[in-house]
C-alpha positions as CSV (number, residue, x, y, z in Angstrom):
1,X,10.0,-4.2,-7.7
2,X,6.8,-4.1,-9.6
3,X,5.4,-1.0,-11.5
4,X,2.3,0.5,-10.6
5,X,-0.1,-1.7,-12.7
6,X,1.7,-4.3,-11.7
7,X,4.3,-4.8,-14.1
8,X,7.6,-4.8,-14.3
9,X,9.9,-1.5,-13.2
10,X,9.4,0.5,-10.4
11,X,6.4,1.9,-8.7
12,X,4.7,5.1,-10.1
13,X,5.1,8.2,-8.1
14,X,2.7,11.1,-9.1
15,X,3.9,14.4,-8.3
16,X,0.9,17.3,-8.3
17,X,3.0,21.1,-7.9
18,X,2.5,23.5,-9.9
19,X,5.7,25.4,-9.0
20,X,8.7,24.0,-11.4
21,X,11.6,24.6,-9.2
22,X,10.0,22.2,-6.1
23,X,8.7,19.7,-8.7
24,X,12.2,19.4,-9.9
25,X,13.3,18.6,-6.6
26,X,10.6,15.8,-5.8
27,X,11.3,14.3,-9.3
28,X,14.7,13.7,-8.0
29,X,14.6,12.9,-4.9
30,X,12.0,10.5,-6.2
31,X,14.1,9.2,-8.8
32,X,16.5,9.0,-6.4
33,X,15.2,6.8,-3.8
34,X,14.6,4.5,-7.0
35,X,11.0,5.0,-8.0
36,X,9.4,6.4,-11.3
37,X,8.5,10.1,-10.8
38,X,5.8,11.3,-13.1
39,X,5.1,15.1,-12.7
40,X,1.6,17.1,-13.3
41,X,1.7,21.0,-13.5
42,X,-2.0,21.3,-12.3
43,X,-4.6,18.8,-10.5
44,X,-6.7,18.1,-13.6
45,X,-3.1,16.9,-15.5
46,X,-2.1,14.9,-12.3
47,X,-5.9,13.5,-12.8
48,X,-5.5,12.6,-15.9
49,X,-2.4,11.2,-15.9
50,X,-3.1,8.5,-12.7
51,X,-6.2,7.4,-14.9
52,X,-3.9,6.6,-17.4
53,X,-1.7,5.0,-15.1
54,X,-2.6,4.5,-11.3
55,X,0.2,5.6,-9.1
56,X,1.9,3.7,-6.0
57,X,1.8,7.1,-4.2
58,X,0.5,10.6,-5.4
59,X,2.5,13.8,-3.4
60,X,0.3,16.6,-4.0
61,X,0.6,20.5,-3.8
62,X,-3.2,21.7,-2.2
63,X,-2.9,24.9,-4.1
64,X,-2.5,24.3,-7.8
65,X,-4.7,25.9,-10.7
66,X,-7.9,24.3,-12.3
67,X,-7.6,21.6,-9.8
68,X,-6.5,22.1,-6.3
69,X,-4.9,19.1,-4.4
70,X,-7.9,18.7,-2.1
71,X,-10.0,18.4,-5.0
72,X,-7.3,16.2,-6.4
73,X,-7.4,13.6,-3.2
74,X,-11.0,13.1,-3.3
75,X,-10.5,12.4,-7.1
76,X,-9.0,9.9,-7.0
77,X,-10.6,8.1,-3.7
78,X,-13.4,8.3,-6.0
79,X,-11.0,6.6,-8.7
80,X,-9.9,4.1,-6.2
81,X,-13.3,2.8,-4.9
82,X,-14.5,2.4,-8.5
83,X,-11.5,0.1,-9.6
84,X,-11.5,-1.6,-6.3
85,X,-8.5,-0.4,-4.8
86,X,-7.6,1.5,-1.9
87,X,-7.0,4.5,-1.1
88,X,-5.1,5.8,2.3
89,X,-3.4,9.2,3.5
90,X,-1.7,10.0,6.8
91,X,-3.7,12.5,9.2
92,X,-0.7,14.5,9.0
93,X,-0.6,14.7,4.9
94,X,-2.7,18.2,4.9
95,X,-0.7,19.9,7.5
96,X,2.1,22.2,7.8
97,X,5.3,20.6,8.1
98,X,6.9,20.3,11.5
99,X,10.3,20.0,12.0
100,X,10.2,15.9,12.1
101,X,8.3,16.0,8.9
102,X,10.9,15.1,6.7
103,X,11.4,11.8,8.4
104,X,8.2,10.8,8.8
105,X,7.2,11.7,5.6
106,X,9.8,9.1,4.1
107,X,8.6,6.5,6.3
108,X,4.6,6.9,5.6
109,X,6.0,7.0,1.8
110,X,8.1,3.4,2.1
111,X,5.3,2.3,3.9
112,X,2.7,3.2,1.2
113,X,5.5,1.5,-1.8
114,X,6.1,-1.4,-0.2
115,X,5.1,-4.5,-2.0
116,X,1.5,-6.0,-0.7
């Protein structure tokens, strides 16, 4: 596996929520499934910290303070197209979750980590 800048370790996973006790349980399961979870409290943080270091895959809260996560998304598209990269969501990341979410969210998320 290869880190988000391309270097050794495993891929960068940004995590934008504002609310502690759910961001614990992304970091987790993120850390789990053998990535490197990287938490922001608010969308200018989460910002910040992906132009420090560009993430594999951002998950993103819509409703966070100073920042919200639509604000957050178009960010860093703007981010993406200036270093040359791109950027791609699912039509389904800014709905409500239905009850095959879960699932589909993990394969849109092994899907966007797998090595290119």
């Amino acid at each position: 596996m290869t880190g988000s800048a391309g270097g050794p370790g495993p891929p960068l996973v940004l995590i934008a929520e504002d609310e502690r006790p759910i961001a614990a349980i992304l970091r987790a399961v993120v850390a789990d499934a053998g990535y490197e979870p990287a938490v922001a409290t608010h969308g200018r943080q989460a910002l910040e910290l992906a132009r420090e270091r560009w993430p594999a895959l951002v998950i993103t809260d819509l409703m966070m303070p100073y920042l919200g996560g639509d604000e957050l998304i178009a960010a860093l598209r703007t981010e993406a197209e200036a270093r040359g990269r791109g950027a791609a969501s699912h039509p389904d990341d800014c709905s409500r979750p239905s009850p095959g979410a879960p699932g589909r969210s993990r394969r849109r998320a092994a899907q966007a980590l797998r090595p290119r």
